[in-house]
N, C-alpha and C positions, 0 to 999 in steps of 0.2 A: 504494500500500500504506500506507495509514491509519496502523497500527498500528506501523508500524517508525517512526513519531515522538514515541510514545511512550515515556519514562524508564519510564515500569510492565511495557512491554513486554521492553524490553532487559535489565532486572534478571529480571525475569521468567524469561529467556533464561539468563544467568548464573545462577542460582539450578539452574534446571535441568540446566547441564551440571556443575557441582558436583556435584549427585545422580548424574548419570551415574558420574562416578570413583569417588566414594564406593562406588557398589554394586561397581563392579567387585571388591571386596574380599570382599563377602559370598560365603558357602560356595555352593558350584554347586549346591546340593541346594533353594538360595531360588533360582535364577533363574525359575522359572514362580510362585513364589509371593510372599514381600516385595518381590525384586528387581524384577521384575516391578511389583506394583503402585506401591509409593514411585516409580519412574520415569516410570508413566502419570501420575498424580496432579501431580509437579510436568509433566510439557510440558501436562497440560490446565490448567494454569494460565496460561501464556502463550498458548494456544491460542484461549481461550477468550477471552482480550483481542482476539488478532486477528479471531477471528470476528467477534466484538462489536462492535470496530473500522470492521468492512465492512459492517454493518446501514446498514440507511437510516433505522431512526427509533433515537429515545434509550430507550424503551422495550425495543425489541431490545438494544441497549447492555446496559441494567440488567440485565438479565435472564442475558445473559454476563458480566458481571462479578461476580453472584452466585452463578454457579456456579464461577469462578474463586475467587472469596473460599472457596466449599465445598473446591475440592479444596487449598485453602491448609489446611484443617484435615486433611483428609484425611494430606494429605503429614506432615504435624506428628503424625498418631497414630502411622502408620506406623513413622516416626525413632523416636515414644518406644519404640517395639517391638524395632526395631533394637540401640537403645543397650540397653535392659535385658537381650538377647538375646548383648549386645557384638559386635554387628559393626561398631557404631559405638562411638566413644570419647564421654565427656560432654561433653568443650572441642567435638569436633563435632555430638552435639547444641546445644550450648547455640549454637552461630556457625550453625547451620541454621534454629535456633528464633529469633534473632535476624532473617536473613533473612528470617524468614514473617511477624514482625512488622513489618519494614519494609513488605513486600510487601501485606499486608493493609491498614494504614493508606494507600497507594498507591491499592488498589483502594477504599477507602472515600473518601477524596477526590476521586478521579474517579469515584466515582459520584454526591457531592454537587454536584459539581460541573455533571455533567451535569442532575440535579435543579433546579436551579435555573434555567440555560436557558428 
């Protein structure tokens, strides 16, 4: 398993069960709706490392790590949604929006990384 050597993966991981708690907070009336999406959004973010991970060329790679970088933004509209909506507070936007910048610069290194190869 490739991918569980990965530092992008593991935060990746951590990032996502964060979200998980956090939603649990949000009103039952979002679980098929924000709840719902902010939660797929951050696991296809790590998901999509692993898959990417288990490719056999670097192209395959790229390719999921750019949809990981997507659902990094993804996750990040979602949160502003949340907070403006207040089911989240701004200290955890702002330490979630933090997260996704860590996470993204992660995924942009390792894909230059793999570029170069």
């Amino acid at each position: 398993r490739p991918h569980q050597k990965l530092d992008l993966w593991r935060r990746a991981i951590e990032f996502l069960v964060s979200i998980y708690r956090a939603t649990e907070r949000f009103p039952k009336e979002e679980k098929f709706g924000l709840t719902s999406q902010v939660r797929r959004a951050a696991v296809s973010i790590a998901a999509n490392v692993a898959e990417g991970a288990a490719r056999t060329s670097t192209k395959e790679f790229l390719q999921f790590l750019s949809v990981s970088q997507g659902s990094a933004s993804e996750a990040d509209t979602e949160l502003v949604i949340a907070c403006r909506l207040g089911y989240i507070t701004k200290n955890e936007y702002e330490h979630f929006g933090r997260e996704l910048d860590d996470l993204g610069r992660m995924i942009t290194r390792l894909s230059q990384s793999l570029r170069r190869r």
